[in-house]
N, C-alpha and C positions, 0 to 999 in steps of 0.2 A: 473404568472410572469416568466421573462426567468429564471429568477435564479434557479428556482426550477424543471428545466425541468431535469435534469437527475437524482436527486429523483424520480421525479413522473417516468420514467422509469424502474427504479428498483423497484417500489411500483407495475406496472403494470405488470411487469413478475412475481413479488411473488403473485398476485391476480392469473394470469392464470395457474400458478403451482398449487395454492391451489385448484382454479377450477377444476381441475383433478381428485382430491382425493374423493371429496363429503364425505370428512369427514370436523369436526368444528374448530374452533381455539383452541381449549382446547384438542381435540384429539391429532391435528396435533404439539400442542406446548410440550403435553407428550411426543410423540415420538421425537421429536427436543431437547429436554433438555431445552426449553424457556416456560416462561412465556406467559398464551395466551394473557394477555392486552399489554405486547410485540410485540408477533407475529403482534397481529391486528394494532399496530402503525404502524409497518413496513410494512405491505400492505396496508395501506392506504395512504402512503408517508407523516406522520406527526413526523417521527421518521426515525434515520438512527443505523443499529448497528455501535458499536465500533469497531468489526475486522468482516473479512469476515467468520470465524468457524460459528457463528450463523447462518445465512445467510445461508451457505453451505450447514451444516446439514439439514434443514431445503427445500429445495434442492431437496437433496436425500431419503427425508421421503418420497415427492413426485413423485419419482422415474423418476427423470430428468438426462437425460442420460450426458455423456461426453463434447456431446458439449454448451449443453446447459447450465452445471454448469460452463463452462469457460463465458460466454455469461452474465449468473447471476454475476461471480465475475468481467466483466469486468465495468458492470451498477454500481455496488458496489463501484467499485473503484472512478469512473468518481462522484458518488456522495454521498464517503467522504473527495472526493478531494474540492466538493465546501461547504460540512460543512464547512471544516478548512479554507476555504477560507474567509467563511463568520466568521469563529472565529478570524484571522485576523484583520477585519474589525470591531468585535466587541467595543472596546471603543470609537468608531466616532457612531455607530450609536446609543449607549445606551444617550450619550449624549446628542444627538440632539433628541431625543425620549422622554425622561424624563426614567419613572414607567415605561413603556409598557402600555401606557393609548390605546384607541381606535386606528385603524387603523395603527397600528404596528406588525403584524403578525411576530412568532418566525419562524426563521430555524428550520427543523426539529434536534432535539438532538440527540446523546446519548444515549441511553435506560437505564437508571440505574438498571432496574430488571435484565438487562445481566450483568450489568461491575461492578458494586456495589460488592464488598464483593465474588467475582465468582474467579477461577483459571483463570490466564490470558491461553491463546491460549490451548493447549490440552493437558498440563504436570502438571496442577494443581497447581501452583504457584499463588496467591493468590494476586492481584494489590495492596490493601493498601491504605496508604495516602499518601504514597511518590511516588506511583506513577498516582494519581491521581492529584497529584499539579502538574507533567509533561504534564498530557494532558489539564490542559487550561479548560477555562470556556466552559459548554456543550450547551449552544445556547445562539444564539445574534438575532437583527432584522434581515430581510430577506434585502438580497440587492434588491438595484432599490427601496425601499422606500425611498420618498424624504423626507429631514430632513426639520423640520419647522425652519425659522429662528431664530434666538436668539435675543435681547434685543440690539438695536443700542446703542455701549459705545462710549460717548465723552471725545478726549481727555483731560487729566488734564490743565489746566487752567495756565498760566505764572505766579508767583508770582509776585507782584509790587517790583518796587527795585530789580528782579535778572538781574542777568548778562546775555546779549543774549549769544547764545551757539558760539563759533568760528567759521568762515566759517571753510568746509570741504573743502578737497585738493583733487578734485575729477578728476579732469585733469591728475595729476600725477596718480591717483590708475588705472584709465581707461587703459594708457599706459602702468601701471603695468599687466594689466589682462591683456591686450592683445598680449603683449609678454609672458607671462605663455601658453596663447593657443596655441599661434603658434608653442613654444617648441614644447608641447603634442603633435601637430599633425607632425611635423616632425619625431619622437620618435615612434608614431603610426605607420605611413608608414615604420622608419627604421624597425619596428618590423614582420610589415606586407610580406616586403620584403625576411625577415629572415626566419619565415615559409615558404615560400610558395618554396624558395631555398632548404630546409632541412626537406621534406614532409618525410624523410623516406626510406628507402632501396636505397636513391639514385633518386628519381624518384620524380615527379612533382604533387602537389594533383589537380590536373586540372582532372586527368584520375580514379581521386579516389571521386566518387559520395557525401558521407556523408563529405566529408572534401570541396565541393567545394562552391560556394553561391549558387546553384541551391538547396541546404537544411540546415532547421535551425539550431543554433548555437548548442542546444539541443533537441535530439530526444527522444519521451516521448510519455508516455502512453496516448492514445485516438487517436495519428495523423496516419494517412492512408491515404498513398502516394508513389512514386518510390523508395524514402529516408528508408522508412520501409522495404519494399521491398530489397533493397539492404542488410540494419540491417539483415535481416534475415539470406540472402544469406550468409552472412561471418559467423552466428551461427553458421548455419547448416555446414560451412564449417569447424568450430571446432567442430564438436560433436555433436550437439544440435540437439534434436529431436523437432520439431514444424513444424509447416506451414509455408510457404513461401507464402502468399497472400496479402501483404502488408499494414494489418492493426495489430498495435501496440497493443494486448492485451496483457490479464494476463498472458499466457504462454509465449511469447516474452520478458514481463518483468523476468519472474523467470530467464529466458538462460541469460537475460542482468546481473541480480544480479547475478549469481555463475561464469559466464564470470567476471566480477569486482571484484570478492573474489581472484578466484583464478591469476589474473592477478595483485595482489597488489591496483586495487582501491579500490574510496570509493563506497560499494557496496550499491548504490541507487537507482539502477532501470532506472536511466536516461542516457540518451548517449552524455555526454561532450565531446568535442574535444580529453581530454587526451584516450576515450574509444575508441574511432571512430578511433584514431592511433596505438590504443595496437590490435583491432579486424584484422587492414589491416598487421599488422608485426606477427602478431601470425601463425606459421608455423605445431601448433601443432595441439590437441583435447581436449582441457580444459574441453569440456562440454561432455567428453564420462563419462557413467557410466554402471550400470547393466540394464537387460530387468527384464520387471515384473515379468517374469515368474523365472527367477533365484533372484531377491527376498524372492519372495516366498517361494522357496526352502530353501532358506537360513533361517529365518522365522522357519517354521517349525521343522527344527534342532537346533536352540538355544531354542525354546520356546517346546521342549520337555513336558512340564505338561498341556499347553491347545494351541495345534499349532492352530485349526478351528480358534480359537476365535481371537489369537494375528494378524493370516493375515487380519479378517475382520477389527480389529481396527488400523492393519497398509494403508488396502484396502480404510476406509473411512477417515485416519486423511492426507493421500497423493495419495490418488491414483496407491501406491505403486511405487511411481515414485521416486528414489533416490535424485533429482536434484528439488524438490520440496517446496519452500518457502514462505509464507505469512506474509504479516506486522501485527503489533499489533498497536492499536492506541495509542503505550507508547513509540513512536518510535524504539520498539526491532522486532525481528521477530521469526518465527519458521523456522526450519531445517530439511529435508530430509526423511525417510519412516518414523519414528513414530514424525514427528513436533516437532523435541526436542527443547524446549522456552530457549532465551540466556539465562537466571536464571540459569535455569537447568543444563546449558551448564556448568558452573562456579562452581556450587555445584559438579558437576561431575569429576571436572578438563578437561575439555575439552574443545575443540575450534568451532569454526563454518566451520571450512576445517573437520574437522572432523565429525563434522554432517552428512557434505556433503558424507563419503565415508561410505554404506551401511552397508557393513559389523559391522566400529566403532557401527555406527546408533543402530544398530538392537541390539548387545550385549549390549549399553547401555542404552536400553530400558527393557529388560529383569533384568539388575541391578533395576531400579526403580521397573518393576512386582517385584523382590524379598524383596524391603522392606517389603511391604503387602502381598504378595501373592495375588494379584487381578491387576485391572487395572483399579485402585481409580486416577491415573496420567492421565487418560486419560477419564475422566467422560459422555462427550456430546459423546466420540464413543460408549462407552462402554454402555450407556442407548439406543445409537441405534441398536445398534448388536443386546444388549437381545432384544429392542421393534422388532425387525426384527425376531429374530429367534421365538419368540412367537407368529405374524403373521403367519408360517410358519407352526410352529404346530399348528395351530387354520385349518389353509385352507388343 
C-alpha cells in the first residue's frame, strides 16, 4: 500500500547498510546500543524508531558516511511523519475496524525496547509516563484500508399525539449566510491588498520568490523545487552552511529551526509566511557559528581529564556541528555539539539560544561529565566510542 512506502524506504536503506557489515542483528544492535528484535523490526519496515538517535547510531556502526546519514535521517523523518499521520487518523479507523480482526494490518509502531523506560535523546533524561501520554497512542490501522460499513440506524419514530416541529426560517438564514460571505471575501481581498502593498523594505513580493503563488503557502520538509532552492539561497545568505540543490532535507530543516530561534519564531522547521519575511529582511548572519575544527579545540581544553573520548562522543552525538538539532518524538528537541535535551536545558538553567552557542554548549556538557565523572549522560555515544575503540584494538 502507498501509505507505507516511505517506511519500506527507510527499512530498505537500513537493510543495505546492514548488508555491508556481514555482521548479525545482535552484533550490530550491541554496538548501536538497541535491542536486536528492535533492530530487526526496523529493517524489515514493521516498526519505525521514536527519534532519529536510534536510527543514527546505528548508521554509523555501519560506517555510513556523511551523506548518507543525512539521506538515512531524511527517509526517517518522511516516515515518522506518516506514523503520526496515521496516529491522527487513528480513532476513525479503530472504529470502523473493531479488535483488529483479519485484514487490518498495524502501521508500523514505536519500538518500546528503545522509548520504554530509556533516556530520551542523548542526555539521559529518562521519558516517563508524563511523557509518554504526550506521545499518543503507538499504532493505529494502516491508511487506505477501507472501513467495513456499520449497522443502518433508523431514525426514531414520531410519537402519536406530538406536536409537528415549526417550519424553519430558512429563506431568511440563506440570506444571512450569504451576506457573512461576501463580507469575508471583501475583507480577504482588503487583506490581500494590504500585503502584497507592505511586502517589506518598501518593495513588492512579486520579485520575492517564496512570498509569491508561484510557491506553497508552507515550505516543508520532503518538497524539491525552485521555492527550496531559493530557501536555501537566503540560508546560506545568513550564515548557513548546506547545499543549495533544492531539495528540502534534514540539514535545510536544522538552518530553518535555528534561523526561527534566533529570529523570534516559533522554531518548527516549517517555512510560514511570517519566516519567508524575516529570511528576506534579515541583513545579518544568524546561522554563522564555529568550524569543526575549532570545536574541537575548544573540546579538548575544557575536557582536560579524557579530551579523545569527549570529541568522539561530541563527533558522533552532532557531527561536531554547533548549529545541530533533532526532534524527540515528545515534541522537545536536542541542541548543538553535545544534543543537550530541553530537560536538561532547564535543570541546567539554560536556554535553547544557549545551546546553540558552542562554547555555553561545550562547558555545560562537561558540568553534567562532572556529576559522575563519566559520560553516563550520553549512553548510546559512549557504548559506541568504547564499541569502536575496541574494534580498533582488536584490528
Amino acid at each position: 500500500m502507498g501509505g507505507n512506502r516511505d517506511v519500506e524506504e527507510l527499512a530498505e536503506l537500513l537493510r543495505e547498510l546492514k548488508g555491508r557489515t556481514n555482521r548479525s542483528y545482535a552484533a550490530l544492535a550491541a554496538r548501536s546500543g538497541v535491542s536486536g528484535s528492535a533492530l530487526h523490526r526496523y529493517c524489515s519496515g514493521t516498526s519505525v524508531p521514536g527519534d532519529y538517535e536510534v536510527i543514527g547510531r546505528f548508521g554509523k556502526v555501519c560506517g555510513a558516511g556523511s551523506e548518507e546519514l543525512l539521506e538515512l535521517h531524511r527517509r526517517w523523518v518522511l516516515a515518522d511523519a506518516e506514523r503520526k499521520r496515521a496516529v491522527s487518523r487513528a480513532p476513525a479507523a479503530v472504529s470502523a475496524t473493531g479488535s483488529g480482526g483479519p485484514g487490518s494490518p498495524a502501521i508500523p509502531d514505536v519500538s518500546r525496547d528503545e522509548t520504554e523506560g530509556e533516556p530520551d535523546g542523548e542526555t539521559g533524561v529518562g521519558t516517563g509516563p508524563d511523557v509518554e501520554a504526550e506521545a499518543g497512542p503507538d499504532a493505529v490501522a494502516v491508511p487506505g484500508v477501507a472501513a467495513e460499513p456499520g449497522p443502518l440506524r433508523s431514525a426514531p419514530a414520531q410519537e402519536p399525539g406530538s406536536a409537528a416541529p415549526p417550519p424553519r426560517r430558512r429563506p431568511l438564514i440563506a440570506v444571512l449566510a450569504l451576506a457573512v460571505v461576501a463580507a469575508a471575501g471583501v475583507a480577504a481581498a482588503l487583506l490581500g491588498k494590504v500585503f502584497t502593498s507592505s511586502g517589506g523594505s518598501g518593495g513588492s513580493s512579486d520579485d520575492r520568490l517564496l512570498l509569491s503563488s508561484r510557491c506553497p503557502v508552507v515550505v516543508s520538509m520532503g518538497q524539491s523545487d525552485a521555492c527550496v532552492h531559493e530557501l536555501q539561497s537566503l540560508l546560506a545568505r545568513a550564515g548557513g552552511k548546506l547545499d543549495i540543490d533544492g531539495a528540502f532535507g534534514p540539514v535545510t530543516q536544522m538552518r530553518v529551526v535555528v534561523f526561527q530561534l534566533r529570529s523570534g519564531l516559533t522554531p518548527n522547521g516549517s517555512v510560514d509566511e511570517r519566516t519567508k519575511r524575516a529570511l528576506y529582511e534579515n541583513a545579518g548572519k544568524p546561522l554563522g557559528t564555529w568550524t569543526p575544527e575549532r570545536v574541537t579545540r575548544r573540546i579538548r581544553e575544557v575536557f582536560t581529564e579524557d579530551p579523545e573520548r569527549a570529541v568522539g562522543i561530541a563527533d558522533c552525538a552532532s557531527l561536531l556541528d554547533p548549529l545541530y538539532t533533532l526532534p524527540n518524538s515528545n515534541a522537545t528537541r536536542n541542541w548543538g555539539v553535545f544534543q543537550l535535551y530541553d530537560g536538561t536545558l532547564r535543570k541546567l538553567g539554560g536556554t535553547r539560544e544557549q545551546a546553540l552557542d558552542p562554547d555555553w554548549n561545550i562547558r555545560a556538557a562537561h558540568r553534567l561529565w562532572a556529576l559522575t565523572h563519566d559520560f553516563s549522560a550520553w549512553q548510546a555515544c559512549d557504548r559506541a566510542y568504547r564499541a569502536g575503540s575496541k574494534g580498533d584494538k582488536g584490528s
